[in-house]
C-alpha positions as semicolon CSV with decimal commas, in nm:
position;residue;x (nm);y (nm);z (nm)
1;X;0,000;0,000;0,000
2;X;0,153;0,334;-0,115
3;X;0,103;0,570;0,208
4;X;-0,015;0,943;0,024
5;X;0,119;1,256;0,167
6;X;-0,141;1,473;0,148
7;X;-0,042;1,840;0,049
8;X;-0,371;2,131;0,150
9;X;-0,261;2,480;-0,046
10;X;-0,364;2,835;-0,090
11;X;-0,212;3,146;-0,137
12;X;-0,038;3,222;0,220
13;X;-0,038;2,882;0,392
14;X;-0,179;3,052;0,648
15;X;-0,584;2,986;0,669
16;X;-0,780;2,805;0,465
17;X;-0,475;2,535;0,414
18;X;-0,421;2,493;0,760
19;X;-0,792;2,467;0,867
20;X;-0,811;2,184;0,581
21;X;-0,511;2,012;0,729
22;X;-0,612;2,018;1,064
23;X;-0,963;1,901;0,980
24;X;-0,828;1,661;0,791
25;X;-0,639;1,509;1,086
26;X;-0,899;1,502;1,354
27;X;-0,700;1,793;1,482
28;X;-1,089;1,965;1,457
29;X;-1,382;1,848;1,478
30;X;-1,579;1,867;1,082
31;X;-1,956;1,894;1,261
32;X;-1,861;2,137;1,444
33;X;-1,749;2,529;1,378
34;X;-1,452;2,563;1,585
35;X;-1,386;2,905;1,806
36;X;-1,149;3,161;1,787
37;X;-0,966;2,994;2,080
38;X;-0,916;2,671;1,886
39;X;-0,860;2,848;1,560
40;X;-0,566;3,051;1,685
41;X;-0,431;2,721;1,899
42;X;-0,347;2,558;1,573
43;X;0,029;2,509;1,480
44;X;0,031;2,744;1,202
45;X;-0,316;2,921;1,151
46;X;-0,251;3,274;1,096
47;X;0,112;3,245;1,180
48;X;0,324;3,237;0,871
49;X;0,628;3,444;0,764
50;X;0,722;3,585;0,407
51;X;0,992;3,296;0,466
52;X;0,759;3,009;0,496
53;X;0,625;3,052;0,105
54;X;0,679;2,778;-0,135
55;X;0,776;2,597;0,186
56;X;0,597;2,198;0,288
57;X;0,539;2,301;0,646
58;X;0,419;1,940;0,834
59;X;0,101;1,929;0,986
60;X;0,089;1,575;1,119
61;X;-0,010;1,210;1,027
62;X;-0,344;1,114;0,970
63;X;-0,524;0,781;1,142
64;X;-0,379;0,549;0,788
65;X;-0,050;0,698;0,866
66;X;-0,056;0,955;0,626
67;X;0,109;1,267;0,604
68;X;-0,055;1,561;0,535
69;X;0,106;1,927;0,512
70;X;0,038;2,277;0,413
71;X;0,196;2,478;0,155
72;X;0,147;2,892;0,078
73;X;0,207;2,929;-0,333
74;X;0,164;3,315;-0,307
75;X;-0,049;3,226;-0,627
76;X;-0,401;3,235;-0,697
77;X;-0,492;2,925;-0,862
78;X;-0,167;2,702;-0,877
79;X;-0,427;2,397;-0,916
80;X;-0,335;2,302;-1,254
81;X;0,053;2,390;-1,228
82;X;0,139;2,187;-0,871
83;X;-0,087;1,892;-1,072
84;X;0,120;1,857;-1,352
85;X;0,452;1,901;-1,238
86;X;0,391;1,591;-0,996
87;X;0,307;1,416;-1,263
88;X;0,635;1,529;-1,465
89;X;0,802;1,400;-1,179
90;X;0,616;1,075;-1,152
91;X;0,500;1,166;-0,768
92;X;0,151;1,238;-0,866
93;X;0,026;0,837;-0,685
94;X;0,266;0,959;-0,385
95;X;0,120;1,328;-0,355
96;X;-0,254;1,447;-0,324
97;X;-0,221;1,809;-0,399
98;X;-0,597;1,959;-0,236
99;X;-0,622;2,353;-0,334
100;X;-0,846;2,571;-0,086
101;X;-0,814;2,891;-0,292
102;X;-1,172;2,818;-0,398
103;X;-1,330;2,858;-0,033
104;X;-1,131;3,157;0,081
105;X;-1,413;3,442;0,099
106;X;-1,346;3,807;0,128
107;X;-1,310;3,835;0,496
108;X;-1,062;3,557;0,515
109;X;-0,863;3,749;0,212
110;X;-0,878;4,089;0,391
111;X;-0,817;3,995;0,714
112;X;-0,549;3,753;0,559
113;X;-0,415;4,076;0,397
114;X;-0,403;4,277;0,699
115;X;-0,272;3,992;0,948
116;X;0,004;3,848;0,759
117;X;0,100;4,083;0,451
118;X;0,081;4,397;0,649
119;X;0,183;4,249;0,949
120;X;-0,107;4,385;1,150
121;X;-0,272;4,064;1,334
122;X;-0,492;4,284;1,574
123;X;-0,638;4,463;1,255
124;X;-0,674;4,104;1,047
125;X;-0,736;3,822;1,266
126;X;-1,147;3,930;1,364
127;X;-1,204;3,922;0,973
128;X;-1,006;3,606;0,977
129;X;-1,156;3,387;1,237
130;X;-1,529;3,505;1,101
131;X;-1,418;3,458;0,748
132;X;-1,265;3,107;0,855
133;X;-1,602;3,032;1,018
134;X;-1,778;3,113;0,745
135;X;-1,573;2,857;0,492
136;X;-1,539;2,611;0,754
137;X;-1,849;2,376;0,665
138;X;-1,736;2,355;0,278
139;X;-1,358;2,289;0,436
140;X;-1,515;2,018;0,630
141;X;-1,690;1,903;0,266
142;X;-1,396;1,897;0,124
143;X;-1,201;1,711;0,343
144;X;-1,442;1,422;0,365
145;X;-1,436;1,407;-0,038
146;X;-1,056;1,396;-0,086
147;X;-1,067;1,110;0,186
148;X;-1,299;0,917;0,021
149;X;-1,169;1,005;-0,334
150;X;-0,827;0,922;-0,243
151;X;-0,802;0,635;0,084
């Protein structure tokens, strides 16, 4: 049995990634809307540097013993581009690459803005944590498909 490192992206590494990840892991509960308290207890949520894009950051290993990490592309959509060079490489049965770009909304991109790209957490982090409560159900969605799609 190959053991699949799973690989949850976005643009900063930061939210939406991390919230996958950690769902993903057990780390959070996917019934249940977490609080700001266990959003900003997570290893990484809202707590990258400029130095950590483009960067596998490790999140942990799931109950089948796989890994799962996070990764900030500082790119929109970098879907189709992280796809196919795994498969140039000949990773892409090792890798499961699981963008989250498509369920950041506008609070979790200002406040992401403002938190980690101006370096003003106190300003950011109410728009993220509502923003990231407001994804979190379709997070939880998505989760539960890769899973399925992919174990």
């Amino acid at each position: 049995m190959i053991l699949i490192k799973f690989v949850y992206f976005d643009y900063g590494g930061s939210h939406s990634s991390v919230l996958a990840a950690n769902i993903h892991l057990g780390n959070l509960n996917s019934a249940k809307t977490p609080s700001d308290a266990e959003l900003i207890n997570l290893p990484l949520f809202d707590k990258t540097v400029p130095e950590d894009f483009g960067t596998m950051q490790y999140v942990g290993q799931d109950e089948n013993n796989h890994e799962v990490y996070v990764f900030g592309t500082r790119h929109s959509d970098f879907t189709a581009t992280i796809n196919g060079l795994a498969a140039l490489l000949g990773v892409s049965t090792e890798y499961t690459f699981v963008g989250t770009m498509p369920y950041v909304n506008y609070l979790l991109r200002l406040g992401g803005f403002l938190s980690r790209g101006l370096s003003a957490p106190s300003l950011g982090r109410p728009f993220v944590f509502r923003g990231a409560k407001m994804a979190y159900p379709a997070l939880a969605n998505l989760v539960d498909r890769v899973k399925v799609e992919t174990i």
